[in-house]
C-alpha positions, 0 to 999 in steps of 0.5 A: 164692716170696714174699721180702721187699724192703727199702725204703729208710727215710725219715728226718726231721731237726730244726733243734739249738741245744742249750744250749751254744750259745746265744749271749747278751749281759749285762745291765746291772742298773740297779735303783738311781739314784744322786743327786748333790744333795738339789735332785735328791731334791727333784724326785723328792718333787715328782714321786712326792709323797713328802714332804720335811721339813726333814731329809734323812737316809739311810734306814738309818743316819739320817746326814744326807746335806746335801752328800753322795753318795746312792742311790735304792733304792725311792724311799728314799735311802741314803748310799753306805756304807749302799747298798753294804753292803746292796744292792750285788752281788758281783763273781763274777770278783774277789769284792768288792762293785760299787759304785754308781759302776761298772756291774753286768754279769748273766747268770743271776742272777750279777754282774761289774765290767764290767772284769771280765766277759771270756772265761775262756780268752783274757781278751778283754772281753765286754762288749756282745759275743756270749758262750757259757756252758760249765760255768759259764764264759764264752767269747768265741765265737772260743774257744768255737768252737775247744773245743766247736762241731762240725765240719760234715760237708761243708765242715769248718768250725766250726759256729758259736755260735748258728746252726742245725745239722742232726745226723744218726747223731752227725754235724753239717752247717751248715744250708746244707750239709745237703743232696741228693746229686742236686739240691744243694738243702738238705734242711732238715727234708724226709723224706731216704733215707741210700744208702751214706753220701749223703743223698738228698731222697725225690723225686731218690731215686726216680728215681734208685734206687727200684724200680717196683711191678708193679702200681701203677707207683709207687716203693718207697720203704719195704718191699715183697715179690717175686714170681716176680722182680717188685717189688711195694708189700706193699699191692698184693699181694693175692689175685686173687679177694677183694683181701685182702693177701698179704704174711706169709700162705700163698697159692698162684698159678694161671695166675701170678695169686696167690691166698689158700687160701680163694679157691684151694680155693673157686675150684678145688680138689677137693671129697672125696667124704667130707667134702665140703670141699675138698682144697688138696693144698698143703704136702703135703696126700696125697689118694686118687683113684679113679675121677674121685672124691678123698679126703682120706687121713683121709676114705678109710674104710669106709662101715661100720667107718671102718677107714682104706683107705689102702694096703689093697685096698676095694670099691665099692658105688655111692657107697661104699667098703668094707673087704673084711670088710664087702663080702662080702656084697655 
């Protein structure tokens, strides 16, 4: 009796850091230089070796800027006004334009005043803290955590924004808590065998609960078969005389060595004395035998009308077996 042994599977998990956690940080956007004096503007001609005529007047509405607050935008200045009318970003918290004279937070092409980049849950300010984005919202990590992050299957607690995860059938571990039933050392991204709700690194699953190959004496860790009660690797079971597997094929045993049918009827079956080929007299083959001579039933006819003899009385004539029609002019 060949059955099948179900090994255990080996699986492989990878370190998670899906989108939502991700931890960022703003960026200042400093495309612009504000000036506070034409000496200033003065220094950067020299330098850049723009020229510098008589007038100073903004770039846009040509309204001289002697005296005035001005904007560097590409090297051209620009009074204020004109600057913030054309260039300034737009705060995504309160709506109104950031001016030169306040910072301009980003993240992901949009802006914020810097008292206006806070979470979107506890009002806290963001800046020059770590941050999640979810759903177009920012939150402080302690919010974040509390509303989305995963739980940690082993110690319960939150699996912060940011640090890595391990998943595995819907469930979550810190990578530090991932780890063998047996030897308590992390799994990480090491080949691991679930048994009844414990994980198990393959080397301590082995040992603890593989079965041992007849054959080869080494562990089963995927599928195998049993013979006559005994565990075998499906790669080990093979025929006795030709070495091809076994495992899903037809075979019979003699002495309890296994063999495939070809080998079997080559080795030791019977050879009919019609056909000549050999009778396996496996899954209910029937065969005649009559003085130390065997015939497939098919084969059992006479020699000179192929009349089938099965169940019916013959003659002999040296080699032959005759129908008694034909054998009475023996």
């Amino acid at each position: 009796m060949l059955e099948s042994v179900l090994g255990a599977n080996n699986y492989n998990l990878s370190y998670t850091q899906t989108v939502s956690q991700r931890v960022y940080r703003p960026v200042l956007d400093e495309t612009f230089e504000v000036m506070q004096s034409v000496n200033e503007w003065k220094e950067v001609a020299v330098k850049t070796g723009v020229s510098m005529t008589e007038r100073f007047d903004c770039h846009h509405c040509n309204e001289s800027l002697y005296g005035k607050k001005y904007i560097l935008k590409e090297e051209n200045p620009h009074c204020v006004a004109c600057f913030e009318e054309l260039y300034a970003n737009t705060c995504e918290e309160c709506g109104t334009p950031i001016g030169c004279d306040c910072k301009d937070l980003s993240y992901k092409d949009r802006h914020w005043h810097e008292g206006c980049f806070h979470c979107s849950r506890c009002g806290s300010s963001l800046v020059d803290k770590p941050f999640a984005a979810k759903e177009e919202q920012l939150l402080c990590t302690d919010c974040y955590s509390n509303e989305y992050s995963s739980k940690c299957q082993e110690c319960k607690k939150t699996i912060m924004p940011g640090t890595r995860k391990m998943e595995y059938k819907g469930s979550s571990w810190h990578e530090t808590c991932f780890t063998c039933q047996r030897c308590q050392q992390p799994i990480g991204t090491k080949s691991f065998i679930p048994k009844e709700n414990q994980n198990f690194c393959v080397p301590c699953y082995e040992k603890q609960y593989a079965l041992q190959c007849v054959q080869c004496k080494k562990p089963i860790t995927t599928g195998g078969v049993t013979y006559r009660d005994q565990p075998w690797h499906r790669e080990c079971f093979v025929c006795t005389a030709c070495k091809k597997q076994l495992s899903g094929q037809r075979f019979t045993a003699r002495d309890e060595f296994p063999y495939c049918l070809t080998c079997f009827c080559d080795l030791y079956a019977k050879k009919c004395a019609g056909c000549t080929n050999p009778i396996s007299g496996l899954g209910g083959t029937k065969y005649i035998s009559f003085e130390e001579r065997q015939w497939h039933n098919d084969c059992f006819n006479c020699k000179k009308c192929s009349l089938s003899l099965v169940g019916r009385g013959f003659l002999t004539e040296r080699d032959d077996i005759l129908c008694p029609d034909c054998g009475k002019d023996i």
